[in-house]
C-alpha positions, 0 to 999 in steps of 0.5 A, spaced: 298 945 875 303 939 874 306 938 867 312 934 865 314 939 860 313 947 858 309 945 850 304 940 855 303 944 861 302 950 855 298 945 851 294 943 858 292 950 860 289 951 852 285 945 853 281 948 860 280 954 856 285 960 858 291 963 854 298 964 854 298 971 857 293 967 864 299 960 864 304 961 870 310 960 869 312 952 871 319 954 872 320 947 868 327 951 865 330 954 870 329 950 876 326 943 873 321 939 874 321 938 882 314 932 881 310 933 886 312 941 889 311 944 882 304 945 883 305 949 889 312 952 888 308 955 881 303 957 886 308 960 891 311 964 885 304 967 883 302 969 889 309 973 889 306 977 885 299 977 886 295 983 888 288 984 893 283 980 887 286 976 883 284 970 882 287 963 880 286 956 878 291 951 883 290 943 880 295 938 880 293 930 879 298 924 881 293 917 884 287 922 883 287 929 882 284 936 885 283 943 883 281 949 888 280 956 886 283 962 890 282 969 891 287 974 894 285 979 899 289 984 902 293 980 906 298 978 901 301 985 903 303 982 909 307 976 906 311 979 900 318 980 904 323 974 904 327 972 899 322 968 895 321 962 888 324 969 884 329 971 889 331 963 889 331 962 882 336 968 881 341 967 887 342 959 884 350 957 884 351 954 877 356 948 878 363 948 876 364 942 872 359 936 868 362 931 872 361 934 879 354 934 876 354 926 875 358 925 882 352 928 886 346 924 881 351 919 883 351 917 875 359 916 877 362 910 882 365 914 888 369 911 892 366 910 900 366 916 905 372 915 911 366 916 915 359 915 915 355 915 922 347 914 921 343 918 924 337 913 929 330 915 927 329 915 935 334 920 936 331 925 930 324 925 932 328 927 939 332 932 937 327 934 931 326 942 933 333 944 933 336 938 927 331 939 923 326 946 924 333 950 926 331 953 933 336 955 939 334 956 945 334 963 948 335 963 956 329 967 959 333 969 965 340 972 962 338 972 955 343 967 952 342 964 946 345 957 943 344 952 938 342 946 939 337 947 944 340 946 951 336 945 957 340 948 961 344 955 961 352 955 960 351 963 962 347 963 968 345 955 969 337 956 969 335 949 968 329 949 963 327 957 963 328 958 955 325 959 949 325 957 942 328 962 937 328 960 930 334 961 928 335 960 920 332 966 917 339 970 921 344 972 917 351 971 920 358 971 920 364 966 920 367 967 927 373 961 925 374 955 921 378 949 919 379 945 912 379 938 913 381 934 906 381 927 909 373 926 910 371 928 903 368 925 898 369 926 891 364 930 889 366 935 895 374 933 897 376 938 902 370 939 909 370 946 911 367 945 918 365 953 921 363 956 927 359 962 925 356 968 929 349 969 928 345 976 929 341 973 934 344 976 940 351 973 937 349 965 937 354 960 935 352 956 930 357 950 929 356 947 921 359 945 914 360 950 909 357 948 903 357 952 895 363 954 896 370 954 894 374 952 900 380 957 899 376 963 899 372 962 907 375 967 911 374 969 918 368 975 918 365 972 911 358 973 910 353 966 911 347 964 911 343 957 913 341 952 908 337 946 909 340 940 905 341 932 905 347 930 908 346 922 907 342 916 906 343 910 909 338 904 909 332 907 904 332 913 910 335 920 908 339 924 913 338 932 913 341 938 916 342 945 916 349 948 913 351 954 912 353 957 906 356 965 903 351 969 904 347 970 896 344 976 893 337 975 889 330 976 893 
């Protein structure tokens, strides 16, 4: 359930009649309060440790409220793999200064990007399952895989004969790289602009590198993609997949 901070999420959960030891962690002090995706980020997490019977109590309120009583069954067997809220959690990158933290909540005036191309709605909506699910096409003729999704084969030319693989849940190395330290911002002064070779028949996969010390990319490194907010224009947020060294954790 939502709660702003730990003493009212505690004192909430006293109030319905439980005690601390049944109260899932809201992870309010370790990743913040998220709003709205704090309920179910709290549920992702006790799901995680669940067990075949257990029951809980999902609520959370805003312009009305709900509240829903779950069982676990034996299907959560299936599920636990993958790197989850806790792996998440404990592979998070602190930042290296205060100020770099108020230049990405935008609490400090930056000077204006060199460049700054918006994205049309039209064109997102178009493209959304490679932009914005991740997905390559791989050729049903020869195999090949690529990234964006390409209706026509550069290997063989078989046109429209593909399927949707997905391809952000691959890990990858980096093939090769540039450093560009002329369209920065001053939150991130140098791009590192990177084409990395999925594990999925060797896909290339063309992203910035993001979490990262520019200077320590190298040719072979391990990375893996991330989703992130790339800019807003007019009110309209623009997010694309990054890649970033590969993290432990999960």
């Amino acid at each position: 359930m939502y709660a702003p901070d730990v003493r009212s999420h505690r004192n909430l959960g006293l109030t319905l009649g439980f005690d601390a030891s049944q109260l899932q962690d809201p992870l309010l002090l370790s990743v913040g309060n998220t709003g709205c995706a704090q309920a179910l980020i709290a549920l992702i997490a006790a799901l995680e440790e669940a067990e075949p019977g257990d029951r809980f109590l999902f609520s959370t309120y805003g312009d009305g409220a709900d509240a829903f009583v779950l069982r676990v069954n034996e299907r959560i067997k299936s599920v636990k793999e993958g790197r989850g809220v806790k792996g998440y959690v404990q592979s998070k990158k602190l930042l290296a200064t205060y100020e770099k933290y108020l230049l990405y909540r935008e609490l400090l005036e930056q000077p204006p990007e060199l460049f700054n191309v918006d994205t049309a709605a039209t064109t997102l909506w178009r493209d959304r399952r490679w932009v914005l699910r991740g997905h390559g096409s791989k050729c049903r003729r020869c195999g090949m895989v690529t990234f964006p999704i390409e209706r026509v084969c550069y290997r063989c030319q078989a046109k429209d004969d593909f399927e949707e693989v997905r391809l952000t849940d691959k890990k990858a190395k980096v093939f090769t790289f540039s450093r560009d330290k002329l369209a920065g911002s001053s939150a991130e002064p140098t791009i590192v602009q990177v084409v990395a070779e999925s594990e999925c028949e060797q896909a290339r996969i063309y992203c910035m590198m993001t979490d990262c010390d520019p200077e320590t990319v190298e040719i072979g490194m391990p990375v893996e993609m991330t989703f992130r907010r790339i800019r807003e224009a007019r009110g309209f947020y623009n997010y694309f997949w990054k890649l970033r060294p590969l993290r432990k954790g999960g």
